[in-house]
C-alpha positions in Angstrom: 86.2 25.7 83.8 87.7 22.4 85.1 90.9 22.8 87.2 93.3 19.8 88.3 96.1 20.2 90.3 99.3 19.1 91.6 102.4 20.2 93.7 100.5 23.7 94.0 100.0 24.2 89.7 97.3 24.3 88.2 96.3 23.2 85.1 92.8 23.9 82.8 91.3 20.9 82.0 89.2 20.7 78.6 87.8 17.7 76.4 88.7 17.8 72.9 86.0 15.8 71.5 88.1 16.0 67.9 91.0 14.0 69.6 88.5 11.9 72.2 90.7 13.0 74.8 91.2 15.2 78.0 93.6 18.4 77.5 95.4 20.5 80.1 97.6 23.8 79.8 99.6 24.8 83.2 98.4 28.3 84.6 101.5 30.4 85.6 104.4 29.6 83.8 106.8 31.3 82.1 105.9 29.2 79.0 103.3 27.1 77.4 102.9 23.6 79.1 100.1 21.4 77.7 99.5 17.5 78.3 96.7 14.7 77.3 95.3 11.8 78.7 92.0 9.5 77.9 91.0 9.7 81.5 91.6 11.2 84.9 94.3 9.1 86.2 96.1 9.6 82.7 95.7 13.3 82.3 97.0 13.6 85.9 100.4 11.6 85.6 100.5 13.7 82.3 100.6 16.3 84.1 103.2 15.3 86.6 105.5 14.3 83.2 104.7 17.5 81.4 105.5 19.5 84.6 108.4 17.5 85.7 109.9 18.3 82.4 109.1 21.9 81.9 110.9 22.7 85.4 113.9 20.3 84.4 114.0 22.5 80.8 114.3 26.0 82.8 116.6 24.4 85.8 119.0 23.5 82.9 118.6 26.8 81.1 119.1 28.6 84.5 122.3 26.3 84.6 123.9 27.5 81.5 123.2 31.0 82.0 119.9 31.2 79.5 119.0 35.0 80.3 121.7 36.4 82.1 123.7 39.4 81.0 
């Protein structure tokens, strides 16, 4: 198993020869985070996007009270 990281996440890495292109899923989150890319530098500023937006999705939940009782 391939394993990229950034910020302290890590992500499986996996080629999807169907698609001709590189995917990752985020380990450890609450939720499913997946991104793409064509190469390494693409996959990893997919990642930064795709994690960047996951955490900016639960910090606005959080926000409006998603979860609280």
């Amino acid at each position: 198993m391939n394993v990229m990281t950034v910020d302290d996440y890590h992500a499986t890495i996996e080629f999807d020869p169907d698609l001709d292109m590189f995917r990752g899923e985020i380990l450890g989150l609450n939720g499913g985070a997946d991104f793409y890319g064509k190469n390494p530098e693409e996959l990893r500023a997919e990642f930064k996007r795709s994690l960047q937006v996951f955490l900016e999705v639960c910090a606005e939940k959080k926000s409006k009270g998603a979860g609280s009782n």
